[in-house]
The first five atom37 places (N, CA, C, CB, O) and aatype in JSON, in Angstrom:
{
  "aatype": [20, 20, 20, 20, 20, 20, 20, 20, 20, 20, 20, 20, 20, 20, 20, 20, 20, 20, 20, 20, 20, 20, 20, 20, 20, 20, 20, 20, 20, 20, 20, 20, 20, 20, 20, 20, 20, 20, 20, 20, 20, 20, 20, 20, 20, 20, 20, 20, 20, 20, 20, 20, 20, 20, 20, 20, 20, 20, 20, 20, 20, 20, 20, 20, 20, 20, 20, 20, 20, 20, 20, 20, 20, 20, 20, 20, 20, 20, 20, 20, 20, 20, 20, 20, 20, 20, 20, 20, 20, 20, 20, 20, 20, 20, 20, 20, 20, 20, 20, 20, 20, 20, 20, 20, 20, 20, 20, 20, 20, 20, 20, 20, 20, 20, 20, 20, 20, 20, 20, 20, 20, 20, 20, 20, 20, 20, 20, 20, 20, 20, 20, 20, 20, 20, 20, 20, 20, 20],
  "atom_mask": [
    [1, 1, 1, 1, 1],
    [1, 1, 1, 1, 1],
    [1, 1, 1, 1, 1],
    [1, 1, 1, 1, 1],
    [1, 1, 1, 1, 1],
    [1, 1, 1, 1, 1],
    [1, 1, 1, 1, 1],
    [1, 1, 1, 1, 1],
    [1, 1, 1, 1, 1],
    [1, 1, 1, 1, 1],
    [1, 1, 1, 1, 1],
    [1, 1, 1, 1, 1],
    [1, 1, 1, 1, 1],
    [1, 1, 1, 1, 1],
    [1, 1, 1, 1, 1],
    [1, 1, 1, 1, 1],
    [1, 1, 1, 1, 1],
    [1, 1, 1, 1, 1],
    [1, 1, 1, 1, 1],
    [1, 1, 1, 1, 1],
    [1, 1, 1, 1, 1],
    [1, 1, 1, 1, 1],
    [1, 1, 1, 1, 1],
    [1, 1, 1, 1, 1],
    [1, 1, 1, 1, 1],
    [1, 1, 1, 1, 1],
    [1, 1, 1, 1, 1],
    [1, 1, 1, 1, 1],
    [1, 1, 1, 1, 1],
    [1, 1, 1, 1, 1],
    [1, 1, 1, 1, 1],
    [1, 1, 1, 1, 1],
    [1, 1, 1, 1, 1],
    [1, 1, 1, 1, 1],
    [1, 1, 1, 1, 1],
    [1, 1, 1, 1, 1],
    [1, 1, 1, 1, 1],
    [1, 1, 1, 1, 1],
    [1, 1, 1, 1, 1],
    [1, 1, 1, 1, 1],
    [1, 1, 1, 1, 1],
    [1, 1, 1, 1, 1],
    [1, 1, 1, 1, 1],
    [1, 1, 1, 1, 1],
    [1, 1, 1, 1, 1],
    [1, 1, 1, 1, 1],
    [1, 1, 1, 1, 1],
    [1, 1, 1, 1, 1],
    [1, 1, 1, 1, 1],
    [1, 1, 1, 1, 1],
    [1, 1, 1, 1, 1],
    [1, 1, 1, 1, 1],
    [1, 1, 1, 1, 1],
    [1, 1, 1, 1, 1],
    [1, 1, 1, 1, 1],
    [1, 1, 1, 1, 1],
    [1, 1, 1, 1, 1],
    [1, 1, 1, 1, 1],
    [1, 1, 1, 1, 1],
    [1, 1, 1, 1, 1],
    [1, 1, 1, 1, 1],
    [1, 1, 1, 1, 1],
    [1, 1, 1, 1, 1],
    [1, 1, 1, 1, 1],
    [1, 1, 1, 1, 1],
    [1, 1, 1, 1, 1],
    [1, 1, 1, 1, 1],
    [1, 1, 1, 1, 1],
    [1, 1, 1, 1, 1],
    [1, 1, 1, 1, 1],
    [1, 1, 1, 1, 1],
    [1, 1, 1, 1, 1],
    [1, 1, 1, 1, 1],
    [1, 1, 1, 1, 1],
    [1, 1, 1, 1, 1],
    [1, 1, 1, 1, 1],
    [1, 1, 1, 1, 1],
    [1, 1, 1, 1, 1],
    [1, 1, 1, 1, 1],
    [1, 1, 1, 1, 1],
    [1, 1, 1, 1, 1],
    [1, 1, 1, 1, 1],
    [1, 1, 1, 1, 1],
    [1, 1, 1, 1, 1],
    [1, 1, 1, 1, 1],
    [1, 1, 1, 1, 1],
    [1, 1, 1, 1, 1],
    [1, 1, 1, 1, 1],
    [1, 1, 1, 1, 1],
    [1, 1, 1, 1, 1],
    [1, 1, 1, 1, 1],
    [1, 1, 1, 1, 1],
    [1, 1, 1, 1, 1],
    [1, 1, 1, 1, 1],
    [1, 1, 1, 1, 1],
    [1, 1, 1, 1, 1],
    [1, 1, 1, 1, 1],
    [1, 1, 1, 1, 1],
    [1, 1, 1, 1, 1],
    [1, 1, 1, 1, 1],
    [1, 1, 1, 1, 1],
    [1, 1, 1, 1, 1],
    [1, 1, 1, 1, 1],
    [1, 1, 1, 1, 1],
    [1, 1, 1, 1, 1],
    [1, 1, 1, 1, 1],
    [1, 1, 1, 1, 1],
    [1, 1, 1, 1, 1],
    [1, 1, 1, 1, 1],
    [1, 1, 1, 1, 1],
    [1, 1, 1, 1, 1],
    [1, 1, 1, 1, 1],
    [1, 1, 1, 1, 1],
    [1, 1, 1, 1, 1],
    [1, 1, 1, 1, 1],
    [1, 1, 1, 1, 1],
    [1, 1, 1, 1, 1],
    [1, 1, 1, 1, 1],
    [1, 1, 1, 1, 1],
    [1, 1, 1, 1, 1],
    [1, 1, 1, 1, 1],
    [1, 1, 1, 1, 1],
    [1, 1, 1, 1, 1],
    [1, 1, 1, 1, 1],
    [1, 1, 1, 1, 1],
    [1, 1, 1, 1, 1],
    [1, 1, 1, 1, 1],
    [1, 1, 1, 1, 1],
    [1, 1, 1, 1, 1],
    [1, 1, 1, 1, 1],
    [1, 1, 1, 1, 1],
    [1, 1, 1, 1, 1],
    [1, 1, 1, 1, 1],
    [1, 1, 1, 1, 1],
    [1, 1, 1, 1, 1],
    [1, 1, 1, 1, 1],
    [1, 1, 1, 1, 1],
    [1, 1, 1, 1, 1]
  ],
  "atom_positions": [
    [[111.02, 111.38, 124.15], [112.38, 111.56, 123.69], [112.82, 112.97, 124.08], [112.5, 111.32, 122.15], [112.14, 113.95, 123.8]],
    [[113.94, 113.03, 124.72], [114.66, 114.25, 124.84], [114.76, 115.39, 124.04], [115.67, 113.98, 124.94], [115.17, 114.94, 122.97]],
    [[114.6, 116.92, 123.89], [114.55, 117.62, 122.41], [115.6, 117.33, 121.93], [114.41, 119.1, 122.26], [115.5, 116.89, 120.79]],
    [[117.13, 117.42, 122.55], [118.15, 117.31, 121.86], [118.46, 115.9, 121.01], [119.07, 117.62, 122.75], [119.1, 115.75, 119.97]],
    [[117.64, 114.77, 121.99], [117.94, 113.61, 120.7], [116.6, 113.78, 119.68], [118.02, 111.66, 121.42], [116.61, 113.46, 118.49]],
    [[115.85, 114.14, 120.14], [114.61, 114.93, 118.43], [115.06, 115.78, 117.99], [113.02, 115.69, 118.52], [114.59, 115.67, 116.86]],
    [[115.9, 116.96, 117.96], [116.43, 117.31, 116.86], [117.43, 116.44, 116.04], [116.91, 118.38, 117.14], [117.48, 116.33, 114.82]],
    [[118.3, 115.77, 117.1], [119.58, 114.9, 115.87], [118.68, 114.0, 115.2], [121.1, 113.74, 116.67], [119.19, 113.66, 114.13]],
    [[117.28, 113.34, 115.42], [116.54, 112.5, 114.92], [116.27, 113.07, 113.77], [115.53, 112.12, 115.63], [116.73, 112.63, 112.72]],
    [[115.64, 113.92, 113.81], [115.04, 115.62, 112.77], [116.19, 115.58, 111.78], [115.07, 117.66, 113.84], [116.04, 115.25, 110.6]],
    [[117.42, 115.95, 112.36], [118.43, 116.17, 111.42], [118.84, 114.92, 110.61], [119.56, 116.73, 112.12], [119.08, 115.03, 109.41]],
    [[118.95, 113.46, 111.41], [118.86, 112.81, 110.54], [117.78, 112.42, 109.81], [119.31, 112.13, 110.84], [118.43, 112.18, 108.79]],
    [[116.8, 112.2, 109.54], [115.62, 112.11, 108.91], [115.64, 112.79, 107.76], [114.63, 112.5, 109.63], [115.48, 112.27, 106.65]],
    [[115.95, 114.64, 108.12], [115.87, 115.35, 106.5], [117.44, 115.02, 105.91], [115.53, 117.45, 106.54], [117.43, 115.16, 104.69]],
    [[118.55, 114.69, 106.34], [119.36, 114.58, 105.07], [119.27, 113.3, 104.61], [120.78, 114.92, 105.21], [119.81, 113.01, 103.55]],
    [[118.73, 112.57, 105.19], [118.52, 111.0, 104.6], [117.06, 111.24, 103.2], [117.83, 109.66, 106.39], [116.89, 110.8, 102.07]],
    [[116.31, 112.15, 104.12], [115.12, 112.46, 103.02], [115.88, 112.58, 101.26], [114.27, 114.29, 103.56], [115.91, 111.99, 100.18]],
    [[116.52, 114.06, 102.11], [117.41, 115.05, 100.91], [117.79, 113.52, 100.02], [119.3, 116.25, 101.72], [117.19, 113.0, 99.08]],
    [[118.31, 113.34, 100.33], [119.26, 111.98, 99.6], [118.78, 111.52, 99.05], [119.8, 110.95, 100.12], [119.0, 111.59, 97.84]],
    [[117.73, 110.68, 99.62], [116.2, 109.59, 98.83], [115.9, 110.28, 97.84], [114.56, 109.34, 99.71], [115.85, 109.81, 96.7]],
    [[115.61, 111.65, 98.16], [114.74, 112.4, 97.27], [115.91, 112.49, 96.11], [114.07, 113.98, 97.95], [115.47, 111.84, 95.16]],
    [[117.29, 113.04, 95.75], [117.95, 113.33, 94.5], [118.4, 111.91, 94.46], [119.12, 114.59, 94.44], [118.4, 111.82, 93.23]],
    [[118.71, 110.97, 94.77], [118.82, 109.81, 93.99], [117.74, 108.96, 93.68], [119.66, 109.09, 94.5], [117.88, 108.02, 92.9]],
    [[116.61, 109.23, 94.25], [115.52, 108.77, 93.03], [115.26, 109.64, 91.85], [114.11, 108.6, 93.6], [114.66, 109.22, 90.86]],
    [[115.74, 110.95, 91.96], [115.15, 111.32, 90.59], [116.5, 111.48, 90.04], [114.08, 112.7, 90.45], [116.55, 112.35, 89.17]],
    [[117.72, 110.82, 90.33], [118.45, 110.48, 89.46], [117.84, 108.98, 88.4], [119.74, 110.35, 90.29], [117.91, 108.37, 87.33]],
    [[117.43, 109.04, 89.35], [116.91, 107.27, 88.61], [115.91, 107.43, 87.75], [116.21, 106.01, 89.74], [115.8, 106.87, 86.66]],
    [[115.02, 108.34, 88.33], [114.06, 108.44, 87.33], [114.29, 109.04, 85.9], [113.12, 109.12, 87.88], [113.65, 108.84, 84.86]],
    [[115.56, 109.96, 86.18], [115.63, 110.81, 84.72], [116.74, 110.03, 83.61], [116.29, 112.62, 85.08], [116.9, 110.08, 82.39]],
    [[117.32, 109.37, 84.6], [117.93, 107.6, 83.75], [116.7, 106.75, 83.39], [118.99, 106.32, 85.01], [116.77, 105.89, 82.52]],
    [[116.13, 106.89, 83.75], [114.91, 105.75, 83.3], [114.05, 106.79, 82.26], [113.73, 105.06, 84.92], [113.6, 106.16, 81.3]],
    [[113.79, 107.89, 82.24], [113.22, 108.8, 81.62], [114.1, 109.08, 79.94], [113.22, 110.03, 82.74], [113.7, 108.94, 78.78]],
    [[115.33, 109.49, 80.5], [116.4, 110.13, 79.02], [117.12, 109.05, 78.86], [117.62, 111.59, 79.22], [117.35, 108.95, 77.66]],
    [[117.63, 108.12, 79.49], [118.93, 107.56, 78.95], [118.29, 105.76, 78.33], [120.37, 107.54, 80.54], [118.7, 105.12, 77.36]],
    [[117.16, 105.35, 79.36], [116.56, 103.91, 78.66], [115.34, 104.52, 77.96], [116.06, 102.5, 79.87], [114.99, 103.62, 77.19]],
    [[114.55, 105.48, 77.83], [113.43, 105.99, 76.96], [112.34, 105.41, 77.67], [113.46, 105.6, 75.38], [111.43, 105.36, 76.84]],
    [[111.84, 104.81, 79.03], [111.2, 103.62, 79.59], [110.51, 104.71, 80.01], [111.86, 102.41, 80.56], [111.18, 105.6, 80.53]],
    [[109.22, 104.87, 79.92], [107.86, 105.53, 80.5], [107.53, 104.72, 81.77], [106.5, 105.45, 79.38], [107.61, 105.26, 82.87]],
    [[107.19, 103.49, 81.64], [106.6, 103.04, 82.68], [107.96, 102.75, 83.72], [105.62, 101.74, 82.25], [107.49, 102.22, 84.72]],
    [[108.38, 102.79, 83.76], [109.84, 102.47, 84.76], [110.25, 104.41, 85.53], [111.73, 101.66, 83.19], [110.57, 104.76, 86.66]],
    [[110.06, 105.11, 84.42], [110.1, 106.51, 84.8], [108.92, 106.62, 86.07], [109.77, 107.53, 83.37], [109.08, 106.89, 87.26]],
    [[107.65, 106.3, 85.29], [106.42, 106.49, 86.11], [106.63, 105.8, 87.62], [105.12, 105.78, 85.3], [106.47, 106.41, 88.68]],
    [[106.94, 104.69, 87.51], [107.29, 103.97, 88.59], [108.17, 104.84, 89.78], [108.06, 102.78, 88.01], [107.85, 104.8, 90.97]],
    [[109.19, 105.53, 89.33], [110.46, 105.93, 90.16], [109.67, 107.46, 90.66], [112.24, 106.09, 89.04], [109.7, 107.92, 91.8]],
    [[108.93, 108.11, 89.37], [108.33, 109.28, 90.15], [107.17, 108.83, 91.07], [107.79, 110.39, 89.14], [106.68, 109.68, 91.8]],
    [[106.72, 107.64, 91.1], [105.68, 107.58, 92.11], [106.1, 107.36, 93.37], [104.76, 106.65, 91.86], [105.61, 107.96, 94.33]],
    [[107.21, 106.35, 93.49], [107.9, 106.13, 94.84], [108.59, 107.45, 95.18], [109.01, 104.89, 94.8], [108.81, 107.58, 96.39]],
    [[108.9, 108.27, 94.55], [109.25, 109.47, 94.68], [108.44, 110.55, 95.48], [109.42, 109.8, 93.53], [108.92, 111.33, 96.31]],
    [[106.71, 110.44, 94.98], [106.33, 111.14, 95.72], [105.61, 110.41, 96.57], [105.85, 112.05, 95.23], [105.01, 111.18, 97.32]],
    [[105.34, 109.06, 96.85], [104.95, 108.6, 98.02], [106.24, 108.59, 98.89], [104.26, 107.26, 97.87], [105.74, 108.87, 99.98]],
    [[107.16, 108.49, 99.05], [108.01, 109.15, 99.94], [107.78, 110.13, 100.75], [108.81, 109.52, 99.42], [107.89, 110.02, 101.97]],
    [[107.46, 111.17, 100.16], [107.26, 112.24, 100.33], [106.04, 112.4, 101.67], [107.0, 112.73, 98.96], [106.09, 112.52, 102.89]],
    [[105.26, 112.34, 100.92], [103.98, 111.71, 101.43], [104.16, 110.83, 103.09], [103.5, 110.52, 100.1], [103.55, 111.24, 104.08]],
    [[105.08, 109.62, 103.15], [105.32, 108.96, 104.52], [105.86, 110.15, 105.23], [106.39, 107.61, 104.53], [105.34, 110.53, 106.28]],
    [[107.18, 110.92, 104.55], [107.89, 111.9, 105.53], [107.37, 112.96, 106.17], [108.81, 112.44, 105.01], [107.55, 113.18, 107.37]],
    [[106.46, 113.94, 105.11], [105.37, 114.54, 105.45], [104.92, 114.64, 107.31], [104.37, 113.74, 104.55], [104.91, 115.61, 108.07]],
    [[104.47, 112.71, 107.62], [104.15, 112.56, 108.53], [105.07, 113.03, 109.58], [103.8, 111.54, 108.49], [104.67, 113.4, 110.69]],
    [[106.18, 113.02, 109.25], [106.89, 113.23, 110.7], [107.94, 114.29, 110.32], [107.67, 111.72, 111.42], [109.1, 114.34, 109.92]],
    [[106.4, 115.56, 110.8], [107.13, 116.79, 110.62], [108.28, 117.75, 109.62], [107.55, 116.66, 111.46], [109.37, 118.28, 109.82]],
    [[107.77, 117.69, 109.01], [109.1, 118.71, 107.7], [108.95, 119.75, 108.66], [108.56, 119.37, 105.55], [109.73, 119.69, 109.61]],
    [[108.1, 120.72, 108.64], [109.09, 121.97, 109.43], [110.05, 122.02, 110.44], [108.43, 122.79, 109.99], [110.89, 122.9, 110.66]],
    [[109.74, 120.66, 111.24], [110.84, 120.61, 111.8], [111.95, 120.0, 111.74], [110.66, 120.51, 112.52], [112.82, 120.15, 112.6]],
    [[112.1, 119.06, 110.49], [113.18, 118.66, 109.85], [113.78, 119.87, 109.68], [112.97, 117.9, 108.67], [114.55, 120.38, 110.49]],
    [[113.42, 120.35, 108.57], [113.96, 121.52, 108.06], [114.85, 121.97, 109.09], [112.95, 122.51, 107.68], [115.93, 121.44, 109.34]],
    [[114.34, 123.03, 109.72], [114.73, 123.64, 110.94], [116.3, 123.16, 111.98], [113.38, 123.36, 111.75], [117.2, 123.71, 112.6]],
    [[115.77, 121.54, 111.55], [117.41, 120.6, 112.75], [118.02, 121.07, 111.67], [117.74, 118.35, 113.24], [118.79, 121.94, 112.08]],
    [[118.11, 120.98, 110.45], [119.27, 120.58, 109.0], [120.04, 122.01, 109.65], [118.46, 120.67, 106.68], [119.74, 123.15, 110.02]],
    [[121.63, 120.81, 109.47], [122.8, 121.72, 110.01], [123.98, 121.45, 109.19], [123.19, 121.44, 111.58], [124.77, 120.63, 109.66]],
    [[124.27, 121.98, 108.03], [124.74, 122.03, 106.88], [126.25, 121.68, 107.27], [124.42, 123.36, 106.14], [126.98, 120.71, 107.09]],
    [[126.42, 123.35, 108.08], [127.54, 123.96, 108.18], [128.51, 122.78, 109.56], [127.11, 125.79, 108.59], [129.73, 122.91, 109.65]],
    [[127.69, 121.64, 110.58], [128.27, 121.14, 111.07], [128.66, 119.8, 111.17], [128.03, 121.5, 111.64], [129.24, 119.14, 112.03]],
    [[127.91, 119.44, 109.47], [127.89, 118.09, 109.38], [129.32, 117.66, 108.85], [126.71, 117.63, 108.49], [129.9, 117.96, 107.8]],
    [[129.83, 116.54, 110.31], [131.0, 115.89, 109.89], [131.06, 114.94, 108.47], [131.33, 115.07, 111.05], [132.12, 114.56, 107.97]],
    [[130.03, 114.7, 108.05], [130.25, 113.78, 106.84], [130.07, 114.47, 105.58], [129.3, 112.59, 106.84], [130.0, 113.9, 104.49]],
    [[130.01, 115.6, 105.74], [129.68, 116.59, 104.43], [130.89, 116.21, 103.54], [129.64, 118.44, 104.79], [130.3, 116.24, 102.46]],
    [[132.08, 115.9, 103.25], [132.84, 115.39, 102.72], [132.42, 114.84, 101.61], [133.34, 114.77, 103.38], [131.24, 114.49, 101.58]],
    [[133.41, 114.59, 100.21], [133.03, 113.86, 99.19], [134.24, 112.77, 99.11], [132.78, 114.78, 97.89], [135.4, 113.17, 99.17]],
    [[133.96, 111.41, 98.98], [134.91, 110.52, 98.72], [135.37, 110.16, 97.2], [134.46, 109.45, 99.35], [134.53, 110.09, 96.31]],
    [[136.6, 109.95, 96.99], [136.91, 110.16, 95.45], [135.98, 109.07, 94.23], [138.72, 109.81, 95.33], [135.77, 109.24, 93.03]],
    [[135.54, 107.81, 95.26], [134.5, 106.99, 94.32], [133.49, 108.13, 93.73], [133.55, 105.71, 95.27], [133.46, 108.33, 92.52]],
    [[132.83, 108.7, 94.45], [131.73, 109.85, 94.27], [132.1, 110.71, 92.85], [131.76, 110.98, 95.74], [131.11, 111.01, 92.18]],
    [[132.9, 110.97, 92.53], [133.54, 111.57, 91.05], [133.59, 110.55, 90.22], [135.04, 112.19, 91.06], [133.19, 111.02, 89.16]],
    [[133.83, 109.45, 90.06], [134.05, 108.42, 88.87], [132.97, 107.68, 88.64], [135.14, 107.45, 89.06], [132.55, 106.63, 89.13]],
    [[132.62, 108.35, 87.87], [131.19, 106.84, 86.96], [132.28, 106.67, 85.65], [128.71, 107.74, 86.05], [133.13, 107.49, 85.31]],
    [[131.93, 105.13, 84.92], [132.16, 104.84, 83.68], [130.61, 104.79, 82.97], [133.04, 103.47, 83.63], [130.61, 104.67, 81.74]],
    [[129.46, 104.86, 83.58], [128.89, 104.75, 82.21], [127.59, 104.85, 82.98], [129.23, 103.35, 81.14], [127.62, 105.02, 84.2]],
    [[126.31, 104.74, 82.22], [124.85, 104.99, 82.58], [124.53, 104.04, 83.41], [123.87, 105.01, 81.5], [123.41, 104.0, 83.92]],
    [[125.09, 103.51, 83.56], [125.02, 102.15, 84.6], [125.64, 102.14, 85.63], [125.47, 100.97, 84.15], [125.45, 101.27, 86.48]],
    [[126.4, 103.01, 85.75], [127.54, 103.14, 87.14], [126.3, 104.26, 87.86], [129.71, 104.09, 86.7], [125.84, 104.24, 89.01]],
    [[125.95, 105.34, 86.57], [125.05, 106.39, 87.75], [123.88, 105.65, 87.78], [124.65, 108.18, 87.29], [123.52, 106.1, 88.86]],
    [[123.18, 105.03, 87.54], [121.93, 104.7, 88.13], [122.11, 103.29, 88.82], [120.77, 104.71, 87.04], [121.11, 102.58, 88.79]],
    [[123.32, 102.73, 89.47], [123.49, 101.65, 90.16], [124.02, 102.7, 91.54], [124.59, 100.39, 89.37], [123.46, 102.6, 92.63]],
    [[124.62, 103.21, 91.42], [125.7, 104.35, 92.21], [123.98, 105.49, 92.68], [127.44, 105.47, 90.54], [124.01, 105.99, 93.81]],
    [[123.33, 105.63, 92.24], [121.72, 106.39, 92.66], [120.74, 105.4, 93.49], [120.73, 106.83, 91.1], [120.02, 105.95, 94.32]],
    [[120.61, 103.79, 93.32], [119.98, 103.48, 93.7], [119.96, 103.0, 95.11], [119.78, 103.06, 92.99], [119.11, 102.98, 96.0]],
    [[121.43, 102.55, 94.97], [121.86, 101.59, 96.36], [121.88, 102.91, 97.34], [123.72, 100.55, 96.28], [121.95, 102.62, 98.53]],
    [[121.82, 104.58, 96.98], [122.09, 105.69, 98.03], [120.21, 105.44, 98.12], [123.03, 107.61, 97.41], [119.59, 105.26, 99.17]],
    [[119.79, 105.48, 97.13], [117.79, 105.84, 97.4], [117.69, 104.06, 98.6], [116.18, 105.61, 94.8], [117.07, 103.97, 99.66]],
    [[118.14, 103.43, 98.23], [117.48, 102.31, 99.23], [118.26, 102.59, 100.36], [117.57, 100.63, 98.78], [117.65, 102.55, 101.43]],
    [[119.15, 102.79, 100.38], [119.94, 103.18, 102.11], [119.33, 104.45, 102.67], [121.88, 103.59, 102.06], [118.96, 104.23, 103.82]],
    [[119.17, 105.23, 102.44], [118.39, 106.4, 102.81], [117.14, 106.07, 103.16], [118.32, 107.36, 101.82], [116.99, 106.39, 104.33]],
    [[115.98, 105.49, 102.64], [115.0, 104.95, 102.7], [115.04, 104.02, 103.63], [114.67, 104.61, 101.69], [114.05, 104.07, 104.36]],
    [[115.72, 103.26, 103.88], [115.99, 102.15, 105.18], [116.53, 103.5, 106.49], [117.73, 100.58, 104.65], [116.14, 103.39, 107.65]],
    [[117.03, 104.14, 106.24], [117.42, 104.73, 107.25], [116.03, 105.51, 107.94], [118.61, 105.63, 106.8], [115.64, 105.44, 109.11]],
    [[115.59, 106.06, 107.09], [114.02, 106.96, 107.08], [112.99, 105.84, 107.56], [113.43, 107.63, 105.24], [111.93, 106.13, 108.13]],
    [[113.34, 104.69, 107.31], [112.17, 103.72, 107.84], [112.44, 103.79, 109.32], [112.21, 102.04, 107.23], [111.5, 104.18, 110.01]],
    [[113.88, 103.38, 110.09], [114.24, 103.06, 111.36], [114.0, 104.49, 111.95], [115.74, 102.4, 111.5], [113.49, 104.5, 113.08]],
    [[114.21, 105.4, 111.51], [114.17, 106.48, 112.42], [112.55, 107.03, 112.74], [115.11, 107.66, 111.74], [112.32, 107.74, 113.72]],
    [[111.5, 106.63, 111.83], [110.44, 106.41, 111.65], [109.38, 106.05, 112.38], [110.54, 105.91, 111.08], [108.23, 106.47, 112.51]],
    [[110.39, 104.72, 113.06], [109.49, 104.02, 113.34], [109.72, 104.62, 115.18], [109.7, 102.29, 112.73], [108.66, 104.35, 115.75]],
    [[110.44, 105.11, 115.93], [110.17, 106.2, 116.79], [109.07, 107.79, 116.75], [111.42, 106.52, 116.85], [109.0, 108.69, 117.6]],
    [[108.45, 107.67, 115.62], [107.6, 108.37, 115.49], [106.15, 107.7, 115.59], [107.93, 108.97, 114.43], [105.48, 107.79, 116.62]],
    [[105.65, 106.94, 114.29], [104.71, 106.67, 113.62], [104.93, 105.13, 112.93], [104.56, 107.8, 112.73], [105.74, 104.96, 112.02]],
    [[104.12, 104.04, 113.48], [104.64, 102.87, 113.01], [103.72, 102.91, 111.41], [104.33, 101.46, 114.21], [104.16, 102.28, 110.44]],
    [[102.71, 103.55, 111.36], [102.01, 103.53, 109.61], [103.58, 104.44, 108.57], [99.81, 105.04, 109.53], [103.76, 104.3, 107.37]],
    [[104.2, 105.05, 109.25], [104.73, 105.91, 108.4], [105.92, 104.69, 108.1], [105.15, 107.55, 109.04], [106.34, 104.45, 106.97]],
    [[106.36, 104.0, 109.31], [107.76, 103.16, 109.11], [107.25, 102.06, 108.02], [108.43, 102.31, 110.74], [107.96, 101.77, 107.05]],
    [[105.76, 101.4, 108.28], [105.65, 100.63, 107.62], [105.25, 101.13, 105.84], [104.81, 99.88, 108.43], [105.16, 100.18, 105.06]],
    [[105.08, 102.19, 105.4], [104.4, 102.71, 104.33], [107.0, 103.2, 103.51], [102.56, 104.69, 105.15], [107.59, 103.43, 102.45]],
    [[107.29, 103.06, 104.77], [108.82, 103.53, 104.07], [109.4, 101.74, 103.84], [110.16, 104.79, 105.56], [110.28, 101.59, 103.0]],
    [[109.09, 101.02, 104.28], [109.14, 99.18, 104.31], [108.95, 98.78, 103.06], [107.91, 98.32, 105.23], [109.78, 98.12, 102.43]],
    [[107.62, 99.22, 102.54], [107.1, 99.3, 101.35], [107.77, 99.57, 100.23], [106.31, 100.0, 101.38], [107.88, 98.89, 99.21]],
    [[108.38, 101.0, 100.59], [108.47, 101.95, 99.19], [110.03, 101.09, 99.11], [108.42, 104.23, 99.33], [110.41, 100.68, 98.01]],
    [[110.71, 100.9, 100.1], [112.16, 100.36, 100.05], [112.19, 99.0, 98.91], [112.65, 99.83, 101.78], [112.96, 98.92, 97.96]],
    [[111.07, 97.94, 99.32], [110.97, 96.68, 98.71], [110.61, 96.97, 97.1], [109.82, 95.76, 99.53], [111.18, 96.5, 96.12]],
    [[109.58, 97.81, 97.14], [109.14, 98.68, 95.58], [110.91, 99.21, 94.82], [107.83, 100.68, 96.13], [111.13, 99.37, 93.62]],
    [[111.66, 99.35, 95.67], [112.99, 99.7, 94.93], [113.84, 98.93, 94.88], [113.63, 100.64, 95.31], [114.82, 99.08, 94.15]],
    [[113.63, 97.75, 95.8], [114.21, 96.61, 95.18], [113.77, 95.68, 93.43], [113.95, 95.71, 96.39], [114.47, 95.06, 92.62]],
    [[112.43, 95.99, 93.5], [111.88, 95.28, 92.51], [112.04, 96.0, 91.48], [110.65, 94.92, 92.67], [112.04, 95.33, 90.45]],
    [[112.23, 97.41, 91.29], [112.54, 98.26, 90.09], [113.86, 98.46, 89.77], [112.02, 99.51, 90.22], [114.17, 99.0, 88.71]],
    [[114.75, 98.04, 90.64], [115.72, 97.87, 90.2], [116.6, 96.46, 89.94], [116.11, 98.61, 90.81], [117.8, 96.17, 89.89]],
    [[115.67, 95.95, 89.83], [115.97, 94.77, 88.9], [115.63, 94.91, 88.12], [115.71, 93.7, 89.01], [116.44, 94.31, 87.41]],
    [[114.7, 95.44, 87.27], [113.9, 95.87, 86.17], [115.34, 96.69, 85.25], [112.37, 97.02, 86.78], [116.09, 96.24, 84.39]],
    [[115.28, 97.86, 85.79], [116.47, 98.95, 85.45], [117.61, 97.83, 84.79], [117.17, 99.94, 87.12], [117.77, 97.49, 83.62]],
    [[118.26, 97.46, 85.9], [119.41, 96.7, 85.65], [119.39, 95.85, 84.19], [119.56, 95.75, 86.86], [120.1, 96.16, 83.24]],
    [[118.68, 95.01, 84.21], [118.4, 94.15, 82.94], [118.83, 94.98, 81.75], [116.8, 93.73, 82.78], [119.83, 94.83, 81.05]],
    [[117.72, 96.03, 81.64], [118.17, 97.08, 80.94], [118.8, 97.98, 80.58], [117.95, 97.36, 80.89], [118.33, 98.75, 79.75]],
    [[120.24, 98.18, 81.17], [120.68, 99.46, 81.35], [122.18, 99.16, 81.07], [120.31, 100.12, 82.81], [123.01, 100.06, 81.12]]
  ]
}
C-alpha cells in the first residue's frame, strides 16, 4: 500500500478506534450507574479492552501520529447529537456509534492482519448480543 493511502488508513482506524472506545464506555457507565447491572458493566468493559487489544495489532503509534484533528471535514456536530430524551436515547445513540466504528475497524483491518479483522468480527457480534440484553432493560 502506498504511504499516503497508510496514513488515511491510520487516520481512519484511530478515529473510528477513538469512537469505539467513548461509546463503549458510554455504555458501560449506563450499564454501571444508571441499570446498577455488574455483569452487563463487566461485559462492556471487557469488549472494551479486547478492542483494544485487536487495535494494538495494527500499530497505535502510528495511528496516533496520521490523527489530523485540525483537517477533518466531518469534525462537525449534527443537531440530533445534542438531543437525548432519556437513558435510553444515550445508550441506544452509544451503541449503534460502538458497532459502526467497530465494523469500520474490522474492514480497514482486514488490509493489515486477517486474526486482528477476525478477533474485531467477534467483538462487533458480542455487541450485538449485549445489546439486546441492555435494551430489555433500560
Amino acid at each position: 500500500m502506498p504511504r499516503v493511502s497508510q496514513q488515511k488508513i491510520y487516520r481512519l482506524i484511530d478515529a473510528n478506534f477513538n469512537r469505539a472506545k467513548e461509546a463503549l464506555r458510554v455504555c458501560e457507565d449506563m450499564c454501571r450507574f444508571y441499570l446498577d447491572a455488574p455483569a452487563l458493566t463487566r461485559q462492556y468493559k471487557d469488549i472494551r479492552h479486547k478492542l483494544t487489544t485487536a487495535v494494538v495489532e495494527l500499530e497505535i503509534k502510528s495511528l496516533i501520529q496520521a490523527r489530523s484533528i485540525e483537517t477533518d471535514v466531518g469534525r462537525g456536530s449534527t443537531p440530533s447529537e445534542f438531543r437525548r430524551r432519556d437513558g435510553g436515547d444515550i445508550f441506544y445513540a452509544n451503541s449503534q456509534r460502538a458497532k459502526e466504528s467497530v465494523r469500520v475497524l474490522e474492514e480497514c483491518a482486514k488490509l493489515f492482519t486477517a486474526p486482528a479483522a477476525r478477533k474485531l468480527k467477534r467483538l462487533r457480534y458480542q455487541l450485538y448480543a449485549i445489546e439486546k440484553k441492555v435494551i430489555s432493560r433500560i
